[in-house]
C-alpha positions as CSV (number, residue, x, y, z in Angstrom):
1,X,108.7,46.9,74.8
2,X,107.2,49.3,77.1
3,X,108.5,48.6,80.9
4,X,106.3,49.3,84.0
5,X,107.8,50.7,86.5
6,X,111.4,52.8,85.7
7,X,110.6,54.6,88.8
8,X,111.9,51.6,90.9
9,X,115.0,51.3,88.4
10,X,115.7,54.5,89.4
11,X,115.2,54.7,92.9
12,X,117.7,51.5,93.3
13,X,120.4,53.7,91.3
14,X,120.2,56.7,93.2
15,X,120.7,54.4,96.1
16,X,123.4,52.3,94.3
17,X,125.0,55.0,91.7
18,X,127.2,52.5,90.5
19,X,124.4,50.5,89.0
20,X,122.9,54.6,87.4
21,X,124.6,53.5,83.7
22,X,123.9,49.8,83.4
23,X,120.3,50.5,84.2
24,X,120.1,53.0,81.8
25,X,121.3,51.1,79.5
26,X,119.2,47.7,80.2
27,X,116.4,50.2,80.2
28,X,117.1,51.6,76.6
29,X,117.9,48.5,74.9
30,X,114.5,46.6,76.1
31,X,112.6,49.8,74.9
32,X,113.5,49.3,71.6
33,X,113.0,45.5,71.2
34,X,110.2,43.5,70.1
35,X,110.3,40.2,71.6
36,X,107.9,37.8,71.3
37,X,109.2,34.6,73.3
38,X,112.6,34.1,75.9
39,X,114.5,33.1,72.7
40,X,114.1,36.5,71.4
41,X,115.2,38.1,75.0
42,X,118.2,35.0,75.2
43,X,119.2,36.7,72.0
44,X,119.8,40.1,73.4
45,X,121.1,39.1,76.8
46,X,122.4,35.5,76.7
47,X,122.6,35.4,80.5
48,X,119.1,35.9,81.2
49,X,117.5,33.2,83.1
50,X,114.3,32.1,82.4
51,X,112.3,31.2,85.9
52,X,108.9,29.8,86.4
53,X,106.5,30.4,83.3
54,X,107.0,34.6,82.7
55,X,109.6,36.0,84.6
56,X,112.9,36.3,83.8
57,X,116.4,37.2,85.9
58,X,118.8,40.1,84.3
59,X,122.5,40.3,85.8
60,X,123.5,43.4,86.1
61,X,126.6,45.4,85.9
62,X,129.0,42.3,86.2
63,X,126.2,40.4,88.2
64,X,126.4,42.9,91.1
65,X,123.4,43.5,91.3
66,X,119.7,41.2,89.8
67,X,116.7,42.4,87.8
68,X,113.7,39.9,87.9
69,X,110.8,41.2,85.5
70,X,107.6,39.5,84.4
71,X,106.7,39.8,80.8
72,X,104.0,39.9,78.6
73,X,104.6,39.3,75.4
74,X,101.3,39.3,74.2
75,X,101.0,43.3,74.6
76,X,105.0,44.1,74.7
77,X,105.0,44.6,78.5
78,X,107.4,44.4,81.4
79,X,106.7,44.9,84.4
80,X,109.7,45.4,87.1
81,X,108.8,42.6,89.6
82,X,112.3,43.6,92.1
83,X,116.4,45.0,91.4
84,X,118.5,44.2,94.8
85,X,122.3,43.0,95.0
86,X,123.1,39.7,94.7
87,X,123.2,39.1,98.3
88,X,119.2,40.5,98.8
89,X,118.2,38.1,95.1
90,X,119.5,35.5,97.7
91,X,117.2,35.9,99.9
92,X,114.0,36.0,97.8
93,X,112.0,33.7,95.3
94,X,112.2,35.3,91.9
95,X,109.4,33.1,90.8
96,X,106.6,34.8,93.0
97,X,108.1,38.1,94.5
98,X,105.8,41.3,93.5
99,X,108.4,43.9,95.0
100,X,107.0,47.1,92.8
């Protein structure tokens, strides 16, 4: 999958260093898949949370911190959509927030 976009994973880890290593990590592991639906993602990270038609909710280190992306399965594209703590997820709807 190619993500759009690592520039905003990695300004949010230079702001939260404790998130640096799960990021990378999250980052690496959807570079090499190939998914073609959510069951293929749900396979890689079973708590990913499917909201509204093509976005999707990754917890992050321990659930500290939430990753909503929109993909596009079609061309193998995500596209970082917002990362925050749980407390600022809270606070937004992950179904239509265009944060990057």
């Amino acid at each position: 999958m190619r993500i759009i976009a690592k520039k905003a994973l990695r300004d949010f880890w230079e702001l939260h260093p404790d998130s640096e290593q799960a990021l990378k990590a999250w980052f690496k592991d959807v570079s090499d898949a190939a998914w073609e639906s959510f069951h293929d993602v749900r396979e890689a990270f079973n708590r990913a949370s499917a909201v509204g038609s093509d976005r999707i909710v990754f917890r992050i280190r321990g659930n500290h911190y939430r990753l909503i992306v929109r993909i596009n399965y079609e061309f193998s594209i995500i596209y970082i959509k917002f990362i925050g703590t749980h407390a600022e997820y809270d606070e937004v709807d992950a179904a239509t927030i265009d944060h990057y």
